[in-house]
C-alpha positions as CSV (number, residue, x, y, z in Angstrom):
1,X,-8.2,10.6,-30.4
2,X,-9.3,10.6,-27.1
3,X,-8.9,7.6,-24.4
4,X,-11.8,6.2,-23.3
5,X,-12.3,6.9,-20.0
6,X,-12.9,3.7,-17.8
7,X,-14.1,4.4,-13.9
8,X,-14.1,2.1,-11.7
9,X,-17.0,1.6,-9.1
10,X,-16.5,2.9,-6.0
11,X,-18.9,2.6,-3.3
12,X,-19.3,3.6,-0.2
13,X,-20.6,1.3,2.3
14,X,-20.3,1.9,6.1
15,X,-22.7,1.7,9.0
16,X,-26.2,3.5,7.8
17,X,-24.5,4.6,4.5
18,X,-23.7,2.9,1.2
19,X,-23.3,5.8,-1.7
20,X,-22.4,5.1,-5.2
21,X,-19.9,7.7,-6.5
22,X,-19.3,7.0,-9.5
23,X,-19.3,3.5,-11.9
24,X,-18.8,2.2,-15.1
25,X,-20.0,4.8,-17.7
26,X,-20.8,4.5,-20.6
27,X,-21.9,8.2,-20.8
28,X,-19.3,8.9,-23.8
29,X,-20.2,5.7,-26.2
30,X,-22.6,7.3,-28.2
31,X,-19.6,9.5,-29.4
32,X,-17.1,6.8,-29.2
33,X,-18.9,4.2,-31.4
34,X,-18.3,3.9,-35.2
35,X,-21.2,3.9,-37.5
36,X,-23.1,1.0,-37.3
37,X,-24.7,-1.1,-40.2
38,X,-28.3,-1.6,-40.8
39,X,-28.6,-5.0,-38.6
40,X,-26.5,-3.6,-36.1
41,X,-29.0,-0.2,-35.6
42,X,-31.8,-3.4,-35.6
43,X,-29.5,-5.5,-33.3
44,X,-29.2,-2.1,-30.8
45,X,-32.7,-1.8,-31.0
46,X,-33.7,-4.8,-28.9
47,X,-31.6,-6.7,-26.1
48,X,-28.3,-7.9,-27.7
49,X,-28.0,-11.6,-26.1
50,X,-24.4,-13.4,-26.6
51,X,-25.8,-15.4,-29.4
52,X,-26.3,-12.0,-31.4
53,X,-22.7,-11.5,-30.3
54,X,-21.3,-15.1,-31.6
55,X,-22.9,-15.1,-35.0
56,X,-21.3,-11.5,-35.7
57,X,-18.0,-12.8,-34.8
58,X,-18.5,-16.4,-36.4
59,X,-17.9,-18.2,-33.3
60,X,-19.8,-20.0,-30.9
61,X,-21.6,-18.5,-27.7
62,X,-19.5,-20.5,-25.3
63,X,-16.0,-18.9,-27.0
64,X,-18.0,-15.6,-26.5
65,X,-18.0,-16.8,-22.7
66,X,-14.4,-17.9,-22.4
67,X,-13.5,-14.2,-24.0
68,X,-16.0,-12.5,-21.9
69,X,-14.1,-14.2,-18.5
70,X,-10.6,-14.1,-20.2
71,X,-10.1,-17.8,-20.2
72,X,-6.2,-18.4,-21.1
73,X,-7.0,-20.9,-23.9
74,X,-8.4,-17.9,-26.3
75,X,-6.1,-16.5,-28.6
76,X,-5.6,-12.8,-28.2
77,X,-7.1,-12.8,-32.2
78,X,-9.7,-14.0,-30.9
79,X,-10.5,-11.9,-28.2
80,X,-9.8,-8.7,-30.0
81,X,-11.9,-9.5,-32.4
82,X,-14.9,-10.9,-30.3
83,X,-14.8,-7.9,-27.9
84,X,-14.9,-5.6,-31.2
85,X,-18.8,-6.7,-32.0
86,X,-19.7,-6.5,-28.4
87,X,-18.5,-3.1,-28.5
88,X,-20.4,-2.5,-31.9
89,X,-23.4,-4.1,-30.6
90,X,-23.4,-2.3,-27.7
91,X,-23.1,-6.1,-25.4
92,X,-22.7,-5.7,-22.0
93,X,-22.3,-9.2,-19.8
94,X,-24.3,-9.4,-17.0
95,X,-22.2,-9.4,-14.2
96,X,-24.5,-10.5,-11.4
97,X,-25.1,-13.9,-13.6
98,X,-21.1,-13.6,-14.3
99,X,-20.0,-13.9,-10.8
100,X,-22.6,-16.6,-9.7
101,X,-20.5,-18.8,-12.0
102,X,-17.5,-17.6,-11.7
103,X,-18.4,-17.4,-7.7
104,X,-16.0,-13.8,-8.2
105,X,-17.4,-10.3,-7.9
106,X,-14.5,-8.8,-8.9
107,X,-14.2,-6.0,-6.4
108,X,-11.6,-5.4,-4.0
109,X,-12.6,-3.1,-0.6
110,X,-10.2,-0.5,0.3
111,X,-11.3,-0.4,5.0
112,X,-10.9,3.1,6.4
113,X,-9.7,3.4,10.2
114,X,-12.4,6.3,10.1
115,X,-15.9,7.3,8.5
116,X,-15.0,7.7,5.1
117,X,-16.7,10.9,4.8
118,X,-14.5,12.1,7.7
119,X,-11.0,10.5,6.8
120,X,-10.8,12.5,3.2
121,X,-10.9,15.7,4.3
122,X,-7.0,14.6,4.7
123,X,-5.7,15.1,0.9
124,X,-3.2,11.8,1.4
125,X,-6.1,9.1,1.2
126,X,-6.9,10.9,-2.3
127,X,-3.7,10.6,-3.4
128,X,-3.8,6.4,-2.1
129,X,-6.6,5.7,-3.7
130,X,-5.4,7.5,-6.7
131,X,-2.9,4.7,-6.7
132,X,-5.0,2.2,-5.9
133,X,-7.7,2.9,-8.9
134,X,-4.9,2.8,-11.4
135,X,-3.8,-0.8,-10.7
136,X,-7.4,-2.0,-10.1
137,X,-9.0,-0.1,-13.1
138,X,-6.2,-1.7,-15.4
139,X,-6.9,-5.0,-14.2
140,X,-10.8,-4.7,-14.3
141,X,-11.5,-4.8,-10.7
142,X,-14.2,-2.1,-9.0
143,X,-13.3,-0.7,-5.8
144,X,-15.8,-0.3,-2.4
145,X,-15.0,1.9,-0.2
146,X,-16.0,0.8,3.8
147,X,-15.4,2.0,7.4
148,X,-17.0,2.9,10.9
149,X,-17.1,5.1,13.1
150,X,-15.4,2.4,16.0
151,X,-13.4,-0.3,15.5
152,X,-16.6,-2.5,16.3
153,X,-18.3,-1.3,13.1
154,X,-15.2,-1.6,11.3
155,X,-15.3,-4.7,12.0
156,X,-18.8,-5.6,11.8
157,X,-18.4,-3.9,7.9
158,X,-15.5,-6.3,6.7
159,X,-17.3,-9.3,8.1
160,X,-20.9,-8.5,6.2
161,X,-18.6,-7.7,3.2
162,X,-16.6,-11.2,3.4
163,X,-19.4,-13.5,4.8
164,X,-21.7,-12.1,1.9
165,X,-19.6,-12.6,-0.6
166,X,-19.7,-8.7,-2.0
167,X,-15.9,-8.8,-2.1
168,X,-12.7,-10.8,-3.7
169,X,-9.8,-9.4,-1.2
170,X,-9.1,-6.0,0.9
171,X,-6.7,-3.7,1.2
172,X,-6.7,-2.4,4.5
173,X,-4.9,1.4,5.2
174,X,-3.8,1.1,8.6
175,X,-3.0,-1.2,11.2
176,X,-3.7,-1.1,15.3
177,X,-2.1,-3.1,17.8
178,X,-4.1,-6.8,18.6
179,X,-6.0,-5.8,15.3
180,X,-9.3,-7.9,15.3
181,X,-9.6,-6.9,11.8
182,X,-6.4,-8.8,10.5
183,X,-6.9,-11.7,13.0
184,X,-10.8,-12.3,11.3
185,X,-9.2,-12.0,7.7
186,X,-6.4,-14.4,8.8
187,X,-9.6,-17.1,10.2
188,X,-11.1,-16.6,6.9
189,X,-8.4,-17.0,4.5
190,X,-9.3,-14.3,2.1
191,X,-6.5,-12.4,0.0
192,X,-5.7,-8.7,1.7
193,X,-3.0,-6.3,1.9
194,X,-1.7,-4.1,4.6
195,X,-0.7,-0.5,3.8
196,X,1.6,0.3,6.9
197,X,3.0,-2.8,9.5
198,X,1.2,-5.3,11.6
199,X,2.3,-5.0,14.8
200,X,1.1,-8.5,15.2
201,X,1.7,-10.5,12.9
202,X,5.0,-10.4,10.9
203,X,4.1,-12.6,7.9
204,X,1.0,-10.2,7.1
205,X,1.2,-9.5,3.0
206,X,2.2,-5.2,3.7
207,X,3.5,-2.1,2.0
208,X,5.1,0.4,3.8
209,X,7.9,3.2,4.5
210,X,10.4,2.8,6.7
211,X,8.5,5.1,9.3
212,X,11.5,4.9,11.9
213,X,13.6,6.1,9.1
214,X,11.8,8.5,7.9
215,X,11.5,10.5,11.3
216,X,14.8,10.1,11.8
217,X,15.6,11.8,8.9
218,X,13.0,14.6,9.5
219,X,14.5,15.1,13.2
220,X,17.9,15.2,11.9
221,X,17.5,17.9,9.5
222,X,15.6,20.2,12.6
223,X,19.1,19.3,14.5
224,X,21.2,19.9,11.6
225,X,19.5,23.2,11.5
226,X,20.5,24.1,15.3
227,X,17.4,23.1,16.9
228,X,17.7,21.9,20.6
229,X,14.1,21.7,21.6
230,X,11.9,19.5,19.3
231,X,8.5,18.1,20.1
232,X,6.4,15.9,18.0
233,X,2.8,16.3,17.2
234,X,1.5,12.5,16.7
235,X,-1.4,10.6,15.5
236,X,-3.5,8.5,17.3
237,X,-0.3,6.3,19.0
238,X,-2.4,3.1,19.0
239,X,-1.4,2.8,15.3
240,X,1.9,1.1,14.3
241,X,2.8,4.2,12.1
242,X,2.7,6.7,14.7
243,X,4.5,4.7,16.7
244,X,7.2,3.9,14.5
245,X,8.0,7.6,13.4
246,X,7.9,8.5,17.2
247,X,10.9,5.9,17.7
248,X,12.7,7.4,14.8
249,X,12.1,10.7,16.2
250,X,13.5,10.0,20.2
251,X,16.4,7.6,18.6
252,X,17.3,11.1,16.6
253,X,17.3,12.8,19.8
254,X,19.0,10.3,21.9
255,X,22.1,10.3,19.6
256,X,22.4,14.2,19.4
257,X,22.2,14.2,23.2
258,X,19.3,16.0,23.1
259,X,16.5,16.3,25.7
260,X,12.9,14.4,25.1
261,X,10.2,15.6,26.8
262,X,7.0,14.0,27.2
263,X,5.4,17.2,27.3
264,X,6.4,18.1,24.3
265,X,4.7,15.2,22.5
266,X,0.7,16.0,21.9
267,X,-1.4,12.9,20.3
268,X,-4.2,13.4,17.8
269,X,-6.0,12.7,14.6
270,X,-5.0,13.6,11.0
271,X,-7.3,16.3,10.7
272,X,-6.5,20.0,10.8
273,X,-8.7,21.0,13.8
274,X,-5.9,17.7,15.8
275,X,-3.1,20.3,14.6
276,X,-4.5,23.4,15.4
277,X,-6.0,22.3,19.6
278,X,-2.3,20.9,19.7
279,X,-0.5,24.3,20.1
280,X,-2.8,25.6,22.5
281,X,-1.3,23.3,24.5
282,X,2.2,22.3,23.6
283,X,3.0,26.6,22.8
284,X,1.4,27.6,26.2
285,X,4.5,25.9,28.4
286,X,7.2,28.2,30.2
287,X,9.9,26.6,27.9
288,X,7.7,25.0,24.3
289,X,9.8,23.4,21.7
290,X,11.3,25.3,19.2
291,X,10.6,22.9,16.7
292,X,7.8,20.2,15.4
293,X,8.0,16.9,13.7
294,X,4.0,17.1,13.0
295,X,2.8,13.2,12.0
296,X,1.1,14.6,8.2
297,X,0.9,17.7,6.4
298,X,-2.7,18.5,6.7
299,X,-2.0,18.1,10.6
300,X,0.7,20.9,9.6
301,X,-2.1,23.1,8.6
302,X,-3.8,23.0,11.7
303,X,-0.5,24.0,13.0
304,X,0.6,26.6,10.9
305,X,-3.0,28.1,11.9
306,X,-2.4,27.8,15.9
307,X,1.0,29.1,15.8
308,X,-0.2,32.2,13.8
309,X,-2.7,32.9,16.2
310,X,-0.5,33.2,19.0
311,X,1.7,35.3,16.8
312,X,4.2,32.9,16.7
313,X,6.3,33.1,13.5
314,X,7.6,30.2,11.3
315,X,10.3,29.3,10.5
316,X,11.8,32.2,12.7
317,X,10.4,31.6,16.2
318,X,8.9,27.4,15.7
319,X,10.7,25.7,12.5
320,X,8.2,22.6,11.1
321,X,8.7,19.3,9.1
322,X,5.8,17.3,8.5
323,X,5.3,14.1,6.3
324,X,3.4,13.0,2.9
325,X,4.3,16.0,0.8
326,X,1.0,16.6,-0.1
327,X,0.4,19.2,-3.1
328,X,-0.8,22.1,-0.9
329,X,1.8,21.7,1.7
330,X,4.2,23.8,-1.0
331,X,1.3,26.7,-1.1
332,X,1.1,27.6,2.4
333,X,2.6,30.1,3.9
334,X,5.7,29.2,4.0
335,X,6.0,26.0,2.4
336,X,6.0,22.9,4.6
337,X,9.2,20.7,4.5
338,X,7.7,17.3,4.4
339,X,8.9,13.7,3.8
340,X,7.7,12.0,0.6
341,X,6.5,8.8,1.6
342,X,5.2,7.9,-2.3
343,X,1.7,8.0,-1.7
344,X,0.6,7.0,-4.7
345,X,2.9,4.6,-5.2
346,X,1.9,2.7,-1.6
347,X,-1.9,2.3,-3.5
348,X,-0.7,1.1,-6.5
349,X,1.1,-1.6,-4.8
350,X,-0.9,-2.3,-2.4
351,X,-3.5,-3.5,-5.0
352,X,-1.3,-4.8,-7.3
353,X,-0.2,-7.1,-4.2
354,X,-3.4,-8.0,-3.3
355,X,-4.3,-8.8,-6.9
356,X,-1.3,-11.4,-7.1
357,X,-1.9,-13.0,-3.8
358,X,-6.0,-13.7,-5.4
359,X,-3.7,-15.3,-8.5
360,X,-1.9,-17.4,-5.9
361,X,1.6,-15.6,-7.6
362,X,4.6,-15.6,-5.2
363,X,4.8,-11.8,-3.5
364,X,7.2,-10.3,-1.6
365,X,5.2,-10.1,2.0
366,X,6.8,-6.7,3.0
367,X,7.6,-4.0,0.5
368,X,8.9,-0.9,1.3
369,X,8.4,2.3,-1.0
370,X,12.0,4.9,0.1
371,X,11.3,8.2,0.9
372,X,12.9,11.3,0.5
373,X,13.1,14.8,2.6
374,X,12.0,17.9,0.7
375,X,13.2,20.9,2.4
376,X,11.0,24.1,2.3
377,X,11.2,27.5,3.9
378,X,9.2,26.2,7.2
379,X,12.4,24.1,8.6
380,X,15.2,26.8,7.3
381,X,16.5,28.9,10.0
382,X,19.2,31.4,10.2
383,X,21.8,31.2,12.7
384,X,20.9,34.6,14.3
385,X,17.3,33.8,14.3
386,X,18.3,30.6,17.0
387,X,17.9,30.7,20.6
């Protein structure tokens, strides 16, 4: 028997664009649904009211009500059994009228640092908000999507989604330093989660990696391999993440007595085109690195692109780790080492913080999800192949 799929509603809504993707179907029911007695066909023939619904079940429309917004003093009998006829009746509750009562709209916004249209291009926000649907869709919540293209709209977005009431918390996927975003959710007291670190505030509810770690452990293995000459391709450094991985990445260079050059370090986006304009640059010095720590693996891709361009060979000639162990990163040529940072895994709690702190239950504030190094052919070098 098949699962009934259940999707939650996911919306886009940023400056001059609100899309629906996709929402609660019901485009399966009519092969889901068991056959249906005479008054039921009549009772699907006409608008099914909860009073249709309470007579079926032999209890009273306001029980319907508690079952329809899970009130704890119905038994679990009960609700199975009142939540059967609605399905055999075909009952949907009206939602709108729902969350005027219950002054909820169940829906939790997921804010983008960048149009989304633009930001999923990189295949590590699919794999977030992978996470973050499974914990929201198992606890009945819809998910909207928002950004901007500046941090003005962004926040212009989060306050017309708060001060209109569209939204019951956020999860927010990145955080800058003096953040006006965090400080205006702070003002307004609404439930939100941080995927990454505030660099402001240390009591903000988060999920993270240890990002200084992390690079460390990435610039290590490029040292443990014989490298002597390792730049770093970043993301944009206003962000506390690129910031943290840069500091692992100079402490790891500091203790093997190894030089840091600033010229070696090139900032940009997490987009492949950022990768790709980096080694034009970074490649075209009299003495270039002859390694990278690149910020994210579609970054890498941009790399892998430049580098072959130039006819520059990896790992033989530049040897590359990058982070996030996307899929692809093991299908390019050669496989990317990259750090697992447990994308999926930083969604799911993420929401399921944010979903605890709207249930006033005690959370952790920071959590941190380990990560691990998987080595591929792009960092491996042999010992004759070295400078």
């Amino acid at each position: 028997m098949h699962k009934k799929n259940r999707l939650s509603h996911v919306l886009f809504a940023q400056i001059g664009y609100n899309k629906t993707i996709s929402s609660r179907s019901q485009g399966l029911r009519l092969f889901e649904q068991p056959l249906l007695n005479c008054s039921q066909r009549k009772a699907n023939d006409m608008t099914v009211t909860i009073k249709d619904v309470a007579k079926a079940a032999g209890v009273s429309p306001s029980t319907v009500s508690r079952v329809i917004s899970e009130h704890p003093r119905i038994s679990a009998e009960t609700s199975r059994k009142v939540k059967k006829i609605m399905e055999e009746l075909g009952y949907h509750p009206n939602l709108m009228a729902k969350s005027l009562v219950s002054r909820t709209t169940r829906t939790i916004a997921v804010i983008f640092p960048k149009p989304a249209e633009e930001l999923l291009l990189n295949f590590f926000f699919y794999e977030l908000i992978r996470g973050v649907l499974a914990q929201l869709t198992r606890a009945g919540y819809d998910l909207l999507m928002a950004g901007g293209s500046n941090e003005q709209e962004e926040l212009d977005t989060v306050a017309r989604l708060v001060k209109g009431g569209r939204i019951d918390g956020l999860i927010l996927l990145y955080s800058r330093s003096s953040d006006p975003i965090i400080h205006f959710l702070r003002k307004e007291n609404i439930p939100f989660t941080l995927i990454g670190r505030s660099l402001d505030y240390v009591d903000v509810p988060s999920v993270d990696n240890d990002n200084v770690q992390a690079a460390y452990d990435a610039t290590k293995h490029l040292i443990a391999q014989g490298q002597k000459r390792i730049g770093f391709v970043s993301g944009p450094t206003k962000l506390a993440m690129t910031q943290d991985r840069m500091n692992g990445y100079t402490k790891a260079l500091a203790e093997a007595g190894l030089p840091f050059k600033q010229s070696w370090v090139v900032e940009g986006e997490f987009l492949i085109e950022s990768g790709y304009r980096a080694m034009a640059s970074i490649m075209s010095q009299p003495e270039p690195p002859t390694a990278l720590v690149v910020i994210d693996d579609v970054v890498a891709f941009g790399v892998l692109k430049g580098l072959s361009e130039l006819g520059i060979r990896v790992p033989q000639d530049v040897a590359i780790v990058s982070f996030n162990n996307i899929a692809l990163s093991e299908l390019t040529i050669p496989p990317i080492s990259s750090v697992d940072v447990g994308t999926y895994q930083l969604g799911y709690t993420a929401s399921q913080m944010v979903l605890n702190l709207m249930k006033d239950i005690e959370i952790t504030t920071r959590q941190i999800i380990p990560h691990r190094l998987v080595v591929r052919e792009s960092s491996l070098r042999a010992e004759s192949d070295l400078y």
